[in-house]
C-alpha positions in Angstrom: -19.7 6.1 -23.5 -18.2 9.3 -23.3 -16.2 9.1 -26.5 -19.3 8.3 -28.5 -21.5 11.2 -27.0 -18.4 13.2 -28.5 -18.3 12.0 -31.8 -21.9 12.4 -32.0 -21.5 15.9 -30.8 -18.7 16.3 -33.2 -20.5 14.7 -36.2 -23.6 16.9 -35.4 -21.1 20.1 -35.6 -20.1 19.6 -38.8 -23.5 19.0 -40.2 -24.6 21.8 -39.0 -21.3 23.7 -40.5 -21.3 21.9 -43.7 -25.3 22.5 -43.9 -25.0 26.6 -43.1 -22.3 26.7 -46.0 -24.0 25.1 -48.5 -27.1 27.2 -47.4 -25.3 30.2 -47.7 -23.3 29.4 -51.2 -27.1 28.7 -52.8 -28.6 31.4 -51.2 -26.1 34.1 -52.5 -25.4 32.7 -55.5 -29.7 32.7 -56.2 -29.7 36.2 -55.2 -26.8 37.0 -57.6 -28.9 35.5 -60.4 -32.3 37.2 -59.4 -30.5 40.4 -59.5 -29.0 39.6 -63.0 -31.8 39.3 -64.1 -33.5 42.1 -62.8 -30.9 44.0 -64.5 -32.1 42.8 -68.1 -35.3 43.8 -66.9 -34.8 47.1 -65.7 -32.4 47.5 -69.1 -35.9 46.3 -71.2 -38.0 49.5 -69.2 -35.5 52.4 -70.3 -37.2 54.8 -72.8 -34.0 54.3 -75.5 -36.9 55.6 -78.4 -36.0 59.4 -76.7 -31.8 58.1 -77.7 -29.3 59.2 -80.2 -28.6 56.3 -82.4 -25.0 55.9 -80.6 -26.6 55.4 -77.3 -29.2 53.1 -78.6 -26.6 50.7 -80.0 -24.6 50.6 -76.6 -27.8 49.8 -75.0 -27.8 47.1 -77.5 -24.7 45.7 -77.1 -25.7 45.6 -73.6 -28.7 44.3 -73.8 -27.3 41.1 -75.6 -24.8 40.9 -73.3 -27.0 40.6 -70.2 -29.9 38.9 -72.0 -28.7 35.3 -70.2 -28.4 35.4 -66.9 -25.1 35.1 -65.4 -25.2 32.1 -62.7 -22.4 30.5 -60.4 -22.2 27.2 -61.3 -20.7 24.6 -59.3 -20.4 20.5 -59.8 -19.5 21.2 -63.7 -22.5 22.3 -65.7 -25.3 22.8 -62.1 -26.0 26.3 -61.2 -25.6 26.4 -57.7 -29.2 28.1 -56.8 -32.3 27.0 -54.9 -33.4 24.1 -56.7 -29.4 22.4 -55.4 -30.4 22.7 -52.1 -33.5 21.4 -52.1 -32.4 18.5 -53.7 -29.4 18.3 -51.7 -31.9 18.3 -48.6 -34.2 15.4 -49.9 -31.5 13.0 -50.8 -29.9 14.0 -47.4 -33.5 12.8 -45.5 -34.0 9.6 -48.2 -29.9 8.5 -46.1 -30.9 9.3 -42.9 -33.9 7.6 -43.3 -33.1 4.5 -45.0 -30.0 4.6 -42.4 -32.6 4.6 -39.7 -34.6 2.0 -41.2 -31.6 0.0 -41.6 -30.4 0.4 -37.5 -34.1 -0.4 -36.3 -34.0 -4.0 -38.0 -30.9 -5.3 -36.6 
């Protein structure tokens, strides 16, 4: 008995680990996107009219440079943001709760 109180203890620690990573690495990696884009926006508001013409094309340049946000992308072509983890967290309760379902019957 006291082995499996362990194991469940030690299976609950690494959720919870595993859980707080992948929090964190979809949390940041959002934040890193908001702020891109924030950046094109904030690029967008400068008053580049008042500009010499050389200034106005490096503002260009940089304006098509930053005018897709950059995003961390994990699992090939998915950028690792909010949308990842609420999907990881809803296939995560449809297995728990078929695999409760599933212990109940038998």
């Amino acid at each position: 008995m006291f082995q499996t109180i362990q194991f469940d203890v030690n299976v609950m620690a690494l959720l919870l680990v595993s859980n707080l990573l992948l929090w964190e690495y979809c949390y940041f990696a959002q934040q890193y996107e908001n702020e891109c884009d924030l950046l094109y926006l904030t690029l967008n508001d400068l008053p580049w009219y008042n500009w010499d013409i050389r200034n106005q094309k490096i503002l260009h340049m940089i304006l098509m440079n930053t005018q897709h946000a950059l995003a961390i992308k994990s699992i090939g072509s998915h950028s690792a943001n909010n949308q990842i983890i609420t999907m990881t967290y809803r296939e995560v309760y449809a297995f728990v709760t078929f695999f409760c379902t599933v212990t109940r019957r038998t």
